[in-house]
N, C-alpha and C positions, 0 to 999 in steps of 0.2 A: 317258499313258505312265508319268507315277511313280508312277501306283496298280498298276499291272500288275508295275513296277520291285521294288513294295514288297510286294505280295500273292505273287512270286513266292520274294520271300526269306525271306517269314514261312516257304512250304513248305519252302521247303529248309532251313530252321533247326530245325523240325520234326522234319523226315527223319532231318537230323544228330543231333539228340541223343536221340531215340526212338530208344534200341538197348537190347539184351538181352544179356545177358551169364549164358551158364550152360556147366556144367562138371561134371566127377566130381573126389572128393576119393578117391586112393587110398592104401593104405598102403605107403611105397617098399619094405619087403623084400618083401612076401606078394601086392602088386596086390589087395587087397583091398577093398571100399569101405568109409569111415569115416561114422557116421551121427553126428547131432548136432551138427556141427559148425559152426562160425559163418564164413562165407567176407563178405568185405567189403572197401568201397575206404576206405584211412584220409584221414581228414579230410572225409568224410562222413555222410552218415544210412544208404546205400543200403545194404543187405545182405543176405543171408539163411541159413539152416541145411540141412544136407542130409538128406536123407531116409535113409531104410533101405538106398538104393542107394547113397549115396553124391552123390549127383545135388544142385546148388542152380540156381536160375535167378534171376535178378536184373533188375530193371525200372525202369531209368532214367526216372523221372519227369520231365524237364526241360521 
């Protein structure tokens, strides 16, 4: 029963922090998309830059 207790928590610890996190970056007068830019969570490693769309997608490693 506590291997099952414990194999089920691993999943869902898993579950929980496997998440993706993406977005447009526009510009607020014009709704335009900004490329190059650097979107990111402070006080970690995770980040990324957005493309020609505007567009970044971020991947939680944990």
């Amino acid at each position: 029963m506590k291997k099952i207790l414990f194999l089920t928590y691993l999943l869902f610890a898993k579950v929980i922090f496997a998440q993706t996190f993406s977005g447009y970056v526009l510009d607020k007068k014009t709704k335009k998309p900004i490329e190059n830019v650097t979107v990111y969570f402070t006080g970690t490693t995770l980040g990324d830059a957005t493309d020609e769309n505007g567009y970044y997608k971020i991947n939680n490693k944990f």
